[in-house]
C-alpha positions in Angstrom: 0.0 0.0 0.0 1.3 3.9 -0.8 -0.3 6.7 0.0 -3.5 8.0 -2.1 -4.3 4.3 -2.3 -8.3 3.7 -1.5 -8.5 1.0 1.0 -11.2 -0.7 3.0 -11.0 -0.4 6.6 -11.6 -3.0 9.0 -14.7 -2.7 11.7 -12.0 -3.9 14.4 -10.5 -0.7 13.9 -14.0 1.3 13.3 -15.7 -0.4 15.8 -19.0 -0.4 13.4 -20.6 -3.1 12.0 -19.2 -2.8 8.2 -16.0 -2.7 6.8 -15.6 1.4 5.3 -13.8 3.0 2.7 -10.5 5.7 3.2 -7.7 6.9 1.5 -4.3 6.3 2.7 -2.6 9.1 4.3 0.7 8.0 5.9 2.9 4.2 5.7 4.9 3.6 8.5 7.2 0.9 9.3 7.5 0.1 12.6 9.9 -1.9 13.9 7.9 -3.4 16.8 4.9 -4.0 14.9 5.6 -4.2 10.8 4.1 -1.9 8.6 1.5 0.7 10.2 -1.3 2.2 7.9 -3.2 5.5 8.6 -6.3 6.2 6.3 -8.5 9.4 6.6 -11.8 9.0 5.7 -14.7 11.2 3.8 -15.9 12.7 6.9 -12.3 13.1 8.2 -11.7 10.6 11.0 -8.5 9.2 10.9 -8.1 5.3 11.5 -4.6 3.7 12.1 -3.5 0.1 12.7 -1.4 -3.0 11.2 -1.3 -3.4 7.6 -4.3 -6.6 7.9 -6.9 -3.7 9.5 -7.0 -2.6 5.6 -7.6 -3.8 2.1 -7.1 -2.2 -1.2 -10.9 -1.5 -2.7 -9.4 -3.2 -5.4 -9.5 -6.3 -4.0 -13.4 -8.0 -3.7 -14.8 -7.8 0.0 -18.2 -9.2 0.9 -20.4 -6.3 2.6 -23.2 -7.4 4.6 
């Protein structure tokens, strides 16, 4: 992932019921915990976690 990449973000990092979309706003690797991903979505919260809290919206994720 790089940043301006549209992800999907995970509801363990939301804490809502559906997974939700953001853009990618800063990639960090961390030493203690691999890569770090920070995505800012449309109504500007910013969400930040290990690179598995996020997909690309490339990639085919079932919504319920």
């Amino acid at each position: 992932m790089k940043v301006g990449d549209k992800v999907w973000i995970s509801p363990d990092l939301t804490l809502l019921k559906r997974w939700i979309s953001g853009t990618v706003i800063q990639v960090e690797n961390n030493p203690f915990v691999g890569t770090v991903i920070s995505a800012e979505t449309e109504d500007l919260n910013v969400f930040f976690g290990r690179e598995e809290m996020f997909k690309l919206t490339k990639e085919e994720i079932c919504l319920p």
